[in-house]
VMD Tcl script that builds the backbone (N, CA, C; Angstrom):
set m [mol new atoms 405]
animate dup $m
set s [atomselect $m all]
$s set {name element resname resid chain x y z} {
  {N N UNK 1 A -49.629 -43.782 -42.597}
  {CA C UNK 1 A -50.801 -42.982 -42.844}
  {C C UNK 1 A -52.041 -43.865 -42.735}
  {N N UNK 2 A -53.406 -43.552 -41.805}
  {CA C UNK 2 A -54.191 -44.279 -41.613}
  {C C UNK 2 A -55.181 -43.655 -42.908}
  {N N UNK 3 A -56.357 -45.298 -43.031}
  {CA C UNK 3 A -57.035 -45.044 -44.032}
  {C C UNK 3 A -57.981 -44.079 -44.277}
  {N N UNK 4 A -58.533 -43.562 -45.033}
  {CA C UNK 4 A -60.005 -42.484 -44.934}
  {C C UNK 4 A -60.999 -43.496 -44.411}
  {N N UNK 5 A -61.710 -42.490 -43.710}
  {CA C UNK 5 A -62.681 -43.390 -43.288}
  {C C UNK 5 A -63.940 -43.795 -43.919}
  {N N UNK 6 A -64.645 -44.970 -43.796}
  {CA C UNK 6 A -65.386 -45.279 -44.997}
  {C C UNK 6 A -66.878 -43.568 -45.261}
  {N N UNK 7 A -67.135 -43.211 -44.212}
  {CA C UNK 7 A -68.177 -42.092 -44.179}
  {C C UNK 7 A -67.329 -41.052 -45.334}
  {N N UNK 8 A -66.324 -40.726 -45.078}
  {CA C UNK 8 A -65.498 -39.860 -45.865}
  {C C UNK 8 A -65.691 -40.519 -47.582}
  {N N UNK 9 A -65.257 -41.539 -47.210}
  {CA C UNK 9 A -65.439 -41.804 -49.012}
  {C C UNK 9 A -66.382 -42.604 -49.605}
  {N N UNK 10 A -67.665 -42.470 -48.820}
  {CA C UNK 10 A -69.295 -42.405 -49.371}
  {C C UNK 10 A -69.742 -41.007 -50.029}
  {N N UNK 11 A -69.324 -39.838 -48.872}
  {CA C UNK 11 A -69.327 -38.342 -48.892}
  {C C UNK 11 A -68.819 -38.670 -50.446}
  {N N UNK 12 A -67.062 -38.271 -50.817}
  {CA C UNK 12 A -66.825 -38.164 -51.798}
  {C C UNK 12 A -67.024 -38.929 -53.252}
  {N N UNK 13 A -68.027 -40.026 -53.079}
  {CA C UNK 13 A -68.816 -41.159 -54.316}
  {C C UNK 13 A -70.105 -40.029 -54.271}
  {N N UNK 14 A -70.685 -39.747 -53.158}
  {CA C UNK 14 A -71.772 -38.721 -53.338}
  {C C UNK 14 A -72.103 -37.779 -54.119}
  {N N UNK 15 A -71.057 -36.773 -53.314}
  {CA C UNK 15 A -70.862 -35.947 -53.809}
  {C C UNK 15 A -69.979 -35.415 -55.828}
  {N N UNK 16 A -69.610 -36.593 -56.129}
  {CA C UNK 16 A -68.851 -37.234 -57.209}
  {C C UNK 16 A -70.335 -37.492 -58.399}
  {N N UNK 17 A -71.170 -38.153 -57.819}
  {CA C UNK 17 A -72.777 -38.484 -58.276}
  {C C UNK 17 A -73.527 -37.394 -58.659}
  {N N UNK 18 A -73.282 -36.421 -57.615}
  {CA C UNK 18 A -74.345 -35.233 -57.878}
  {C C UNK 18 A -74.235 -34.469 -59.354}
  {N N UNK 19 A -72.422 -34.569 -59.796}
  {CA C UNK 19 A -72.134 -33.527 -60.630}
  {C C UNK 19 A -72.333 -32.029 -60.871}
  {N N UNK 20 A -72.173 -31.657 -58.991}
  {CA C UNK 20 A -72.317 -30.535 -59.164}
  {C C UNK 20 A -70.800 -29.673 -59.582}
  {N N UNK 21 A -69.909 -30.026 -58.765}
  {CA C UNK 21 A -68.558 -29.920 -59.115}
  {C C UNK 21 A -67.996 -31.528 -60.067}
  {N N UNK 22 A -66.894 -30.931 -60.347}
  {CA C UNK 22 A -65.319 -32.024 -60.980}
  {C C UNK 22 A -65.182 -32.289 -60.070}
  {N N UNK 23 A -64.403 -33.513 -60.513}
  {CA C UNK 23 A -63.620 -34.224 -59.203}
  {C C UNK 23 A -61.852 -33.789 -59.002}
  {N N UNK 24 A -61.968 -33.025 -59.368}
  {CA C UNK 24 A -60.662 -31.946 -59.043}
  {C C UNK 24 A -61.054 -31.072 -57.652}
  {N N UNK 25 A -62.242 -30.388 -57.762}
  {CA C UNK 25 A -62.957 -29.441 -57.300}
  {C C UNK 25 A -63.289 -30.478 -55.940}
  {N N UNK 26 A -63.794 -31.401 -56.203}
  {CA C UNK 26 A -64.170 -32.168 -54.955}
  {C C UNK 26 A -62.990 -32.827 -54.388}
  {N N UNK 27 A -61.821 -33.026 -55.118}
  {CA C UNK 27 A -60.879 -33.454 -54.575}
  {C C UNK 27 A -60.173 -32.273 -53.671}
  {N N UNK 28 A -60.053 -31.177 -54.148}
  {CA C UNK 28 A -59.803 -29.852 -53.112}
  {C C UNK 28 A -60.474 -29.722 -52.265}
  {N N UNK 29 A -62.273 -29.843 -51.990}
  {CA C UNK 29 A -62.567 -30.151 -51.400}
  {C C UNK 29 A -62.364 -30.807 -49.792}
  {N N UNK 30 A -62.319 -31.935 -50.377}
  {CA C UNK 30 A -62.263 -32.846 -49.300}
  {C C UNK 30 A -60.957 -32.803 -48.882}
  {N N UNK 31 A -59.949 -32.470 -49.381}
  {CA C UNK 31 A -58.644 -32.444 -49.190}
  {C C UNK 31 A -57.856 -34.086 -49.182}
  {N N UNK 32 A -58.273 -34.545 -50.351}
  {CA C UNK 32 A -58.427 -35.985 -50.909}
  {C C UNK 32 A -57.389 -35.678 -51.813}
  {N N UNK 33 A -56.771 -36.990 -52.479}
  {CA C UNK 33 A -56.532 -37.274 -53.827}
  {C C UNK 33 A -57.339 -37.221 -54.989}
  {N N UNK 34 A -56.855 -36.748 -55.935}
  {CA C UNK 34 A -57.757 -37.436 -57.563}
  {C C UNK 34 A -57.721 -38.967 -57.670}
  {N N UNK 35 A -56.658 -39.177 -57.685}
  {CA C UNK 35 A -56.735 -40.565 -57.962}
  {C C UNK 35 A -57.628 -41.048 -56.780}
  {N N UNK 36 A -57.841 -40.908 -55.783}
  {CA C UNK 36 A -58.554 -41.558 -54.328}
  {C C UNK 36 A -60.096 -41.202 -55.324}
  {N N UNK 37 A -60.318 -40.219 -55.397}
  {CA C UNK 37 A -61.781 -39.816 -55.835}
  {C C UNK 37 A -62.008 -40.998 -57.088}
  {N N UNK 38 A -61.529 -41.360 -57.842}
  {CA C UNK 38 A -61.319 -42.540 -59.252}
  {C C UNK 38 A -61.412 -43.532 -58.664}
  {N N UNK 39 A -60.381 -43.783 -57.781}
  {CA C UNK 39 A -60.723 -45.246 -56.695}
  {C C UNK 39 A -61.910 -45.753 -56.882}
  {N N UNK 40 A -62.321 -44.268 -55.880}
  {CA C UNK 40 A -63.508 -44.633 -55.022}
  {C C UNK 40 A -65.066 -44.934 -56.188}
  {N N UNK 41 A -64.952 -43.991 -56.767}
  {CA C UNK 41 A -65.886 -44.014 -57.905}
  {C C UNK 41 A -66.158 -45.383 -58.523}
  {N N UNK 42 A -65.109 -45.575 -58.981}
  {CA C UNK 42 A -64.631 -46.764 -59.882}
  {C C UNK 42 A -65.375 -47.969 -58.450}
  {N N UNK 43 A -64.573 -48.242 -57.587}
  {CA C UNK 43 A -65.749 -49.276 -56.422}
  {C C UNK 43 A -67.019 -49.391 -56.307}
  {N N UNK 44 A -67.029 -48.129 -56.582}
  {CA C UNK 44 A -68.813 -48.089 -55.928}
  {C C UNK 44 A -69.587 -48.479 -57.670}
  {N N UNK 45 A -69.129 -48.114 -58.679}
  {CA C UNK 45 A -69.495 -48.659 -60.192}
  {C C UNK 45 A -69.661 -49.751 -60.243}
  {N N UNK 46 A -68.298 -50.875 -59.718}
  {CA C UNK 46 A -68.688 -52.063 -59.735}
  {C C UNK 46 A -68.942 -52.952 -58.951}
  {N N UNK 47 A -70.059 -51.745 -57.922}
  {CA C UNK 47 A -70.849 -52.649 -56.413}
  {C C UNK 47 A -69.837 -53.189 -55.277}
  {N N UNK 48 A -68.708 -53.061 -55.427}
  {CA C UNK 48 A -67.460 -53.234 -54.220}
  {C C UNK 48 A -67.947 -51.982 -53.054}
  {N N UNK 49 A -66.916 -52.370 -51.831}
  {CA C UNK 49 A -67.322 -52.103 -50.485}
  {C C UNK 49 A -66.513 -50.884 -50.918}
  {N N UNK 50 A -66.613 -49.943 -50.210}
  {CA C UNK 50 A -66.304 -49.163 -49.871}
  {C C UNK 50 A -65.220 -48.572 -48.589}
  {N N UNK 51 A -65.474 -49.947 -48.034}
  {CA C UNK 51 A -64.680 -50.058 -46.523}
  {C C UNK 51 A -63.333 -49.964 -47.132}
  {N N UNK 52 A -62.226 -49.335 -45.920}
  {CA C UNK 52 A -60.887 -49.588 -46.028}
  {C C UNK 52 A -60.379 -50.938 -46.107}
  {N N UNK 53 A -59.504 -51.239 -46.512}
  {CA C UNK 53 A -58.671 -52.362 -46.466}
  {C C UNK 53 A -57.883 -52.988 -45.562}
  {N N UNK 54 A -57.658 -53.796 -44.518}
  {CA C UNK 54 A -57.432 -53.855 -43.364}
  {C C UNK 54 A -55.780 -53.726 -44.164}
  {N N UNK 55 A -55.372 -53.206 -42.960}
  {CA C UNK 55 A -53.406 -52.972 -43.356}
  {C C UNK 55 A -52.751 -53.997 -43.290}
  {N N UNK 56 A -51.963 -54.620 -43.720}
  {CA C UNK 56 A -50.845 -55.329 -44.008}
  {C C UNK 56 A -50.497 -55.867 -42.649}
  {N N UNK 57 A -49.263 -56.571 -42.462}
  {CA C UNK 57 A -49.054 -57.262 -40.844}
  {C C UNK 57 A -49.393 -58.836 -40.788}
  {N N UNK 58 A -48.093 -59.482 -40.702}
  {CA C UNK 58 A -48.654 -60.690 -39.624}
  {C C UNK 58 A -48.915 -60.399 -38.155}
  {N N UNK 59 A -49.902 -61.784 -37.886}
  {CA C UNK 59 A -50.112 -61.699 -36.107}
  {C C UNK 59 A -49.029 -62.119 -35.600}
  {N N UNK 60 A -48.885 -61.735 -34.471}
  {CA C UNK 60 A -47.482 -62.022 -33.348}
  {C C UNK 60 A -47.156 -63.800 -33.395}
  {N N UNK 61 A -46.028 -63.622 -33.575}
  {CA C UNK 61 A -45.387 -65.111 -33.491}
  {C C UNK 61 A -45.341 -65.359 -31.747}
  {N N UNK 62 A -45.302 -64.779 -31.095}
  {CA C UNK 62 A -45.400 -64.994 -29.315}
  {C C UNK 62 A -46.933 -64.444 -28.912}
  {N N UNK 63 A -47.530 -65.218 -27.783}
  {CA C UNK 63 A -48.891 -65.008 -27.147}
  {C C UNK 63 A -48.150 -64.208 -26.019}
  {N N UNK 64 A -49.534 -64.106 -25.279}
  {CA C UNK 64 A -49.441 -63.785 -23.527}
  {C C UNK 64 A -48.450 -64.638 -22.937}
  {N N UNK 65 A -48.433 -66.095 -23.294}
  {CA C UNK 65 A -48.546 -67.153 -22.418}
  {C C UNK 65 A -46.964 -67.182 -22.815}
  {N N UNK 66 A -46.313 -67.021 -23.767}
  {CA C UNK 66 A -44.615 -67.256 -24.211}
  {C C UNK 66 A -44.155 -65.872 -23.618}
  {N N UNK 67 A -44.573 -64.655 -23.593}
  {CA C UNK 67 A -44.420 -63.605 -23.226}
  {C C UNK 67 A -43.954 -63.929 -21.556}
  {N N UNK 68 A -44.878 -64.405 -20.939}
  {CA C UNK 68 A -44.560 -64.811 -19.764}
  {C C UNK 68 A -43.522 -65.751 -19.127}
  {N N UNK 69 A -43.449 -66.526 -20.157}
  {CA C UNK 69 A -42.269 -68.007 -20.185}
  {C C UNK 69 A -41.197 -66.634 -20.299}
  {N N UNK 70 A -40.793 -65.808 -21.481}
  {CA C UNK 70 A -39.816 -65.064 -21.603}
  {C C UNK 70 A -39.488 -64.684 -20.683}
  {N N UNK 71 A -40.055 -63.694 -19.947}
  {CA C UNK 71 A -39.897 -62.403 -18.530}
  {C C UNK 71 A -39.404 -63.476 -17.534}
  {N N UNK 72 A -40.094 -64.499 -17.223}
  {CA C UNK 72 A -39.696 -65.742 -16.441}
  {C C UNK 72 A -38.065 -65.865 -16.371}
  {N N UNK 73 A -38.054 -66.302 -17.814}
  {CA C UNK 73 A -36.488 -66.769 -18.274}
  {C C UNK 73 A -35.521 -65.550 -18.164}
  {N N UNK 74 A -36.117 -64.274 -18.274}
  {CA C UNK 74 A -35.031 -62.789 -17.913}
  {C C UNK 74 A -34.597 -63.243 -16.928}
  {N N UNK 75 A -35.917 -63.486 -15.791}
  {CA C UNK 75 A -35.924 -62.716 -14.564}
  {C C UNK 75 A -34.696 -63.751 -13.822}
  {N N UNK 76 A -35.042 -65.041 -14.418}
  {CA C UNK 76 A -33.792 -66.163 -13.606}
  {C C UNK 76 A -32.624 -66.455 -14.007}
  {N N UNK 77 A -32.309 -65.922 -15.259}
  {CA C UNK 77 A -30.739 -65.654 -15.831}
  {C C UNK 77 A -31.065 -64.352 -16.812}
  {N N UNK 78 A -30.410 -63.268 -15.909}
  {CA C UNK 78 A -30.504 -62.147 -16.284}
  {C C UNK 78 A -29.013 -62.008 -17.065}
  {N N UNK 79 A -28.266 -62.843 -16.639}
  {CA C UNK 79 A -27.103 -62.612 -18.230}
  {C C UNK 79 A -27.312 -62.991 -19.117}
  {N N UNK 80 A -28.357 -64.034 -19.774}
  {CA C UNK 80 A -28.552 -64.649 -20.949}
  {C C UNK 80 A -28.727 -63.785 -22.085}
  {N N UNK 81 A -27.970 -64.249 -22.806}
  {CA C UNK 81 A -27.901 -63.586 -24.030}
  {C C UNK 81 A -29.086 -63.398 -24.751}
  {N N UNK 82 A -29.235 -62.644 -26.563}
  {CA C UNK 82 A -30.350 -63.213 -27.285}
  {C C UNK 82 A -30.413 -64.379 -27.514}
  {N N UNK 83 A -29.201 -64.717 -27.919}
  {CA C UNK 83 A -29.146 -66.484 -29.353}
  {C C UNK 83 A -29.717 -67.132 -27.885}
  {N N UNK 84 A -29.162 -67.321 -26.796}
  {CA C UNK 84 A -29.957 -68.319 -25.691}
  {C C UNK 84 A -31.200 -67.940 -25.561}
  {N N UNK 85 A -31.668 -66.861 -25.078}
  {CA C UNK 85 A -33.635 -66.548 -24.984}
  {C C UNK 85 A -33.899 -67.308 -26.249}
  {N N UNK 86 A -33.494 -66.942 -27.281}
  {CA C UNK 86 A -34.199 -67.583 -28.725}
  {C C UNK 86 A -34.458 -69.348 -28.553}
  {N N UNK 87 A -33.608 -69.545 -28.221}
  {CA C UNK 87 A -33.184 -71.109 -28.048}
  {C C UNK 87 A -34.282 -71.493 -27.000}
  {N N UNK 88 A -34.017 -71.017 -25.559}
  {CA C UNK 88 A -35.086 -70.900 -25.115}
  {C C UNK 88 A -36.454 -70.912 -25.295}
  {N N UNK 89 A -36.694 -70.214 -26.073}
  {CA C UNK 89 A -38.505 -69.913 -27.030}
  {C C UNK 89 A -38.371 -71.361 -27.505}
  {N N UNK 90 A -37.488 -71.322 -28.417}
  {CA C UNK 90 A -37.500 -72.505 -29.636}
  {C C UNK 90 A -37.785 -73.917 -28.871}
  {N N UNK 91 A -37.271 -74.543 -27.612}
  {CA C UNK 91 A -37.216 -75.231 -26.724}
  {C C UNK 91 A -38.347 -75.428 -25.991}
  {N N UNK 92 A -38.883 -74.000 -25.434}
  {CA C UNK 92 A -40.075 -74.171 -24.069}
  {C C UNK 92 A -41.523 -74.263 -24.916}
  {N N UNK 93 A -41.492 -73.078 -26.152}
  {CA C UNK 93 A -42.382 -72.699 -26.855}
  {C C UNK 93 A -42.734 -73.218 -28.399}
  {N N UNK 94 A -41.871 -74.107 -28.412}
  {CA C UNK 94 A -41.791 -74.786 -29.814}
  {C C UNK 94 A -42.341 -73.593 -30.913}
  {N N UNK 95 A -41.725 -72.243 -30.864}
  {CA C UNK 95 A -41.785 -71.399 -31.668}
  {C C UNK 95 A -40.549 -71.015 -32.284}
  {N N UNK 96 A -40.538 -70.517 -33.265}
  {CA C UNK 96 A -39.028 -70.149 -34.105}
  {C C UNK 96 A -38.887 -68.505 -34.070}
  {N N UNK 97 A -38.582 -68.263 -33.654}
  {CA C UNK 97 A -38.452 -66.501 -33.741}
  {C C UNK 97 A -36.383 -65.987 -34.038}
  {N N UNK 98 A -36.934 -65.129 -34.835}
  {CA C UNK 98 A -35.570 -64.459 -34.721}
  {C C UNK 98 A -34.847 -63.942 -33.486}
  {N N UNK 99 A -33.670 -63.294 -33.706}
  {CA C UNK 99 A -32.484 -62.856 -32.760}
  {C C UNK 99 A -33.448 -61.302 -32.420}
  {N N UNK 100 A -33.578 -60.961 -33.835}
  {CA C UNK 100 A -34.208 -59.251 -33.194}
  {C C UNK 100 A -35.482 -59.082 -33.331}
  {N N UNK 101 A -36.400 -60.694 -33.157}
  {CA C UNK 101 A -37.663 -60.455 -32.825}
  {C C UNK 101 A -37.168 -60.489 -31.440}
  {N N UNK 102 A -36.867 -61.122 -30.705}
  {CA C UNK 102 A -36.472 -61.284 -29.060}
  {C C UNK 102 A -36.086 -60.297 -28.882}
  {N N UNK 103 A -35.305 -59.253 -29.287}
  {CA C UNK 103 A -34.957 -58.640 -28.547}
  {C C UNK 103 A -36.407 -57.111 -28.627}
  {N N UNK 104 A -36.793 -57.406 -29.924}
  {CA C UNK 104 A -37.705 -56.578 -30.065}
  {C C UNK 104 A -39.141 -56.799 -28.884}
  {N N UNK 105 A -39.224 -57.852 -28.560}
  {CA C UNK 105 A -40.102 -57.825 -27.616}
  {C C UNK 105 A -39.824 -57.622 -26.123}
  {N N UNK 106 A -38.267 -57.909 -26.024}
  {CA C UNK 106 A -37.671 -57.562 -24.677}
  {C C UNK 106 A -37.807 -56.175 -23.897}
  {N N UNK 107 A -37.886 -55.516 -25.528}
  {CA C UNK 107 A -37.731 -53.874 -25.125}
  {C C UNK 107 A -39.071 -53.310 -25.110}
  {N N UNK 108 A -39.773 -53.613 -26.228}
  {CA C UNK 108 A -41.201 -53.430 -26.281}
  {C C UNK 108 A -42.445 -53.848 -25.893}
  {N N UNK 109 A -42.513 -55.115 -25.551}
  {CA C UNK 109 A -43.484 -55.409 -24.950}
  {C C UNK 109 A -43.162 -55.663 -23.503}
  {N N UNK 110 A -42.083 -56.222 -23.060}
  {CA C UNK 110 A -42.048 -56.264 -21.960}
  {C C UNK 110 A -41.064 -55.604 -20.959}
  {N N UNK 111 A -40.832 -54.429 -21.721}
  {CA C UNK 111 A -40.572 -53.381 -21.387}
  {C C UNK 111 A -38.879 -53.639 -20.401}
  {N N UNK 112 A -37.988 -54.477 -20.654}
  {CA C UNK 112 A -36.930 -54.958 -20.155}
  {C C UNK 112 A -35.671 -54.024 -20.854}
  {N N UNK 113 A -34.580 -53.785 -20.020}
  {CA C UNK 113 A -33.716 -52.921 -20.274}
  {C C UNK 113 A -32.889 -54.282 -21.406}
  {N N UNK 114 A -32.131 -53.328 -22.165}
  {CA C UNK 114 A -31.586 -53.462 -23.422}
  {C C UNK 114 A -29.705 -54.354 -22.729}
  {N N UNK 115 A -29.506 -53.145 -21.927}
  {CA C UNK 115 A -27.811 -53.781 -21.951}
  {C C UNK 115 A -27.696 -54.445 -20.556}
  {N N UNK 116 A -26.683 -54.992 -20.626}
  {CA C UNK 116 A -26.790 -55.821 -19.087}
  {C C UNK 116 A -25.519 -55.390 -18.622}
  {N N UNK 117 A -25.392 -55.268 -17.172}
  {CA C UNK 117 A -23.680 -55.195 -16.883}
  {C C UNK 117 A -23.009 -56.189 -17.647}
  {N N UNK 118 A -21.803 -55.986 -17.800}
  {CA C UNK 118 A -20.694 -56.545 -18.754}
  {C C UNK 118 A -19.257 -56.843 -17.569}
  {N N UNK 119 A -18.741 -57.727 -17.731}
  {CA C UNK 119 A -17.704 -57.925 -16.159}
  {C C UNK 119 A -16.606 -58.193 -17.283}
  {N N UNK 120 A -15.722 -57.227 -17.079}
  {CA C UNK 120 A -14.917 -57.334 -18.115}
  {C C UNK 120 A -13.302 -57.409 -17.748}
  {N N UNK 121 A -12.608 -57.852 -18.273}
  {CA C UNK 121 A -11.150 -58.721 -17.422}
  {C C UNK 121 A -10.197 -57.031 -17.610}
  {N N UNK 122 A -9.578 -57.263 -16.679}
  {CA C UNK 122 A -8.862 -55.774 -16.394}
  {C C UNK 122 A -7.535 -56.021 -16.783}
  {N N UNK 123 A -6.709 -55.408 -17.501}
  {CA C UNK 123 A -6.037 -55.251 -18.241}
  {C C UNK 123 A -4.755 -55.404 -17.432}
  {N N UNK 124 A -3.761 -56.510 -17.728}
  {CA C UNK 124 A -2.752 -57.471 -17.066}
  {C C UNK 124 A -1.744 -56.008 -16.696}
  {N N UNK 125 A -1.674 -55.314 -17.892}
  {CA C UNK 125 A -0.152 -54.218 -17.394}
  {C C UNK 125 A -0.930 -52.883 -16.518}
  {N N UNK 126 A -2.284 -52.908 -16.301}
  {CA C UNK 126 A -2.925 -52.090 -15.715}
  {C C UNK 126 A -2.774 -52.771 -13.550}
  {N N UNK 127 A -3.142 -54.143 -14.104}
  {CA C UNK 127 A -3.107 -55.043 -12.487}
  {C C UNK 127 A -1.679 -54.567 -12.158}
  {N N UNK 128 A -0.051 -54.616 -12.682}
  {CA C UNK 128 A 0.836 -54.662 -12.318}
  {C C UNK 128 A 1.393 -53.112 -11.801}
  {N N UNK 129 A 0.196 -52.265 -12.420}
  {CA C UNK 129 A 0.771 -50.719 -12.156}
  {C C UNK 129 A 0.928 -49.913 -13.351}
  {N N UNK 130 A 0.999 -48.792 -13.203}
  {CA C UNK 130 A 1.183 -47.918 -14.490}
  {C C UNK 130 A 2.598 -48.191 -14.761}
  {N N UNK 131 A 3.055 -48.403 -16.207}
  {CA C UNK 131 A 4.402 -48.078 -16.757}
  {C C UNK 131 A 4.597 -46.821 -16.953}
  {N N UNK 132 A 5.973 -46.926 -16.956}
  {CA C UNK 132 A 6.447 -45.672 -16.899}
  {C C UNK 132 A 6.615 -45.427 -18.635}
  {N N UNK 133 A 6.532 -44.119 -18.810}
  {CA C UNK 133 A 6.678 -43.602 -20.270}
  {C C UNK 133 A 7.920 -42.987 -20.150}
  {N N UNK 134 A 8.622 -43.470 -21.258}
  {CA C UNK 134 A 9.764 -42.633 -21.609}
  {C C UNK 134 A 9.989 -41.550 -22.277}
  {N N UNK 135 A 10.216 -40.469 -22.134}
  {CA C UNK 135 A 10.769 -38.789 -22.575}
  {C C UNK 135 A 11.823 -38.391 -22.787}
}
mol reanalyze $m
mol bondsrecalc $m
mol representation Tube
mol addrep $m
């Protein structure tokens, strides 16, 4: 859920000031919280901003520039696993990233398919022929 925007909750400190309505009434209003209307009140009482709070989040552990080393490293061993890309990073990029940050950027940022062909050994009594079942 994104924040109210700061115009919105000047409006409702305003309108909160006038005492023409409760802040029940203004909270229906605006189609706000009570408690948001108290917040806000309560900030502006003791001269605090009013602005939203920037959201939570670290910045990206990979740039442009590792992003590119990555797609690089797809593009020239396209069987490589995660634990190797990781190793990879850890190696080219002297960065530490997890197993399902890599893969999270494989899919998402650089938009790379998820499964790879798989070459898988064919089954010894299958090479020799079907057996026969007994009835």
């Amino acid at each position: 859920m994104k924040a109210y925007p700061k115009e919105l909750r000047e409006r409702v400190v305003a309108a909160t000031e006038q005492k023409v309505h409760s802040q029940s009434e203004i909270a229906e209003i605006f189609g706000v919280g009570l408690t948001f209307i108290k917040k806000m009140v309560k900030l502006n009482r003791n001269g605090e901003s009013l602005e939203p709070l920037p959201v939570g989040g670290s910045s990206p552990l990979l740039n442009e520039d590792h992003l590119a080393l990555l797609r690089a490293a797809v593009e020239t061993r396209p069987d490589a696993t995660l634990d190797e890309l990781k190793e990879f990073i850890a190696d080219e990029c002297q960065v530490s990233v997890s197993v399902p940050t890599v893969s999270r950027v494989l899919l998402q940022q650089l938009d790379l398919p998820r499964k790879k062909k798989v070459l898988r050994r064919v089954n010894a009594t299958l090479k020799r022929g079907k057996r026969s079942v007994a009835k």
